[in-house]
C-alpha positions as CSV (number, residue, x, y, z in Angstrom):
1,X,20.6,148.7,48.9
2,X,19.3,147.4,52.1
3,X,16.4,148.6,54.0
4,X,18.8,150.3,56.8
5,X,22.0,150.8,55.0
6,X,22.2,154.4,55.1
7,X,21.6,154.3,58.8
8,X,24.1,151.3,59.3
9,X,26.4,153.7,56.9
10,X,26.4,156.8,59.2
11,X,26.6,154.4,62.1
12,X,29.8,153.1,60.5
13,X,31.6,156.3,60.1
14,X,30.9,157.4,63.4
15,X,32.7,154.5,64.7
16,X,35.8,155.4,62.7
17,X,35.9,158.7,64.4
18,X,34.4,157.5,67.9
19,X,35.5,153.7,68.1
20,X,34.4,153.6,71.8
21,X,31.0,154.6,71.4
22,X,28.9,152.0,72.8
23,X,26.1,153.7,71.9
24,X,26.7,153.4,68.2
25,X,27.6,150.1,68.7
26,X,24.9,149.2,70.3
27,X,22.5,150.9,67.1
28,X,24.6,149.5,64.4
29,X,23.5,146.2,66.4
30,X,20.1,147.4,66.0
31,X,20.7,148.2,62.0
32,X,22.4,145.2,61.2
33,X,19.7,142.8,63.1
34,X,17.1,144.8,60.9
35,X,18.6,144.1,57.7
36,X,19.5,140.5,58.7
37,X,23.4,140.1,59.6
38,X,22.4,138.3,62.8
39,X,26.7,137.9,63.0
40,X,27.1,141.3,62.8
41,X,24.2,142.4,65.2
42,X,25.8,140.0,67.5
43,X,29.2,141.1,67.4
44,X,28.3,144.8,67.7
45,X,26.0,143.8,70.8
46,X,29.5,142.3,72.4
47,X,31.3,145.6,71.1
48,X,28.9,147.8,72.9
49,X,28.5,145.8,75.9
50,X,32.5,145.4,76.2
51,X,33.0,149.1,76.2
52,X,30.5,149.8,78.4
53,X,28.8,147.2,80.6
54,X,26.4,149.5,82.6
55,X,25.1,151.8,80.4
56,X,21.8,152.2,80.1
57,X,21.4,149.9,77.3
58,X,22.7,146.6,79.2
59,X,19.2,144.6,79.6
60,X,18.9,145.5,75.6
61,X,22.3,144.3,74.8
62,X,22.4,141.6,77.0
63,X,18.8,140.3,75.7
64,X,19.8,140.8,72.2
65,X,23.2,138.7,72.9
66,X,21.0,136.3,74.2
67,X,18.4,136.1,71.3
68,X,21.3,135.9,68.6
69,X,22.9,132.6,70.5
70,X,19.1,131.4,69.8
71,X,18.9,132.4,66.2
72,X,21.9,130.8,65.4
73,X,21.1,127.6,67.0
74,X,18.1,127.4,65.3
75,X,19.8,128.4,61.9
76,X,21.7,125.7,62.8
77,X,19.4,123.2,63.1
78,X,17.2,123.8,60.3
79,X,20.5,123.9,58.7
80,X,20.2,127.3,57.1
81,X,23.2,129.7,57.3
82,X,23.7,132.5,59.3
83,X,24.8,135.5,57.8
């Protein structure tokens, strides 16, 4: 199991219940940027930042959107894959 799973887990089933949380999108971000799914950090950034563009977590999603282009440009470039 990885590092954060059970935290990326409860994050998870709160979305099922609450799919317009951006706040749990925004930590599931968080988790899965921890435990190295840079894709799926990124996409639950965009997720969270979609729903809710001025909460108080924009600077934070919008740096962390930001920082995951860079990632995977340099994942790119030294030719390792994102995950």
């Amino acid at each position: 199991m990885q590092p954060r799973r059970l935290e990326a887990s409860l994050a998870e089933r709160s979305l099922k219940t609450h799919p317009s949380d951006a706040e749990a999108h925004y930590l599931l971000g968080i988790i899965e940027r921890h435990n190295g799914n840079f894709s799926a950090s990124d996409a639950c950034f965009r997720q969270a930042f979609s729903i809710s563009p001025k909460s108080r977590y924009t600077a934070a999603m919008r740096d962390n959107i930001e920082y995951a282009a860079q990632e995977k440009k340099a994942l790119r470039q030294l030719r390792i894959p994102a995950r």
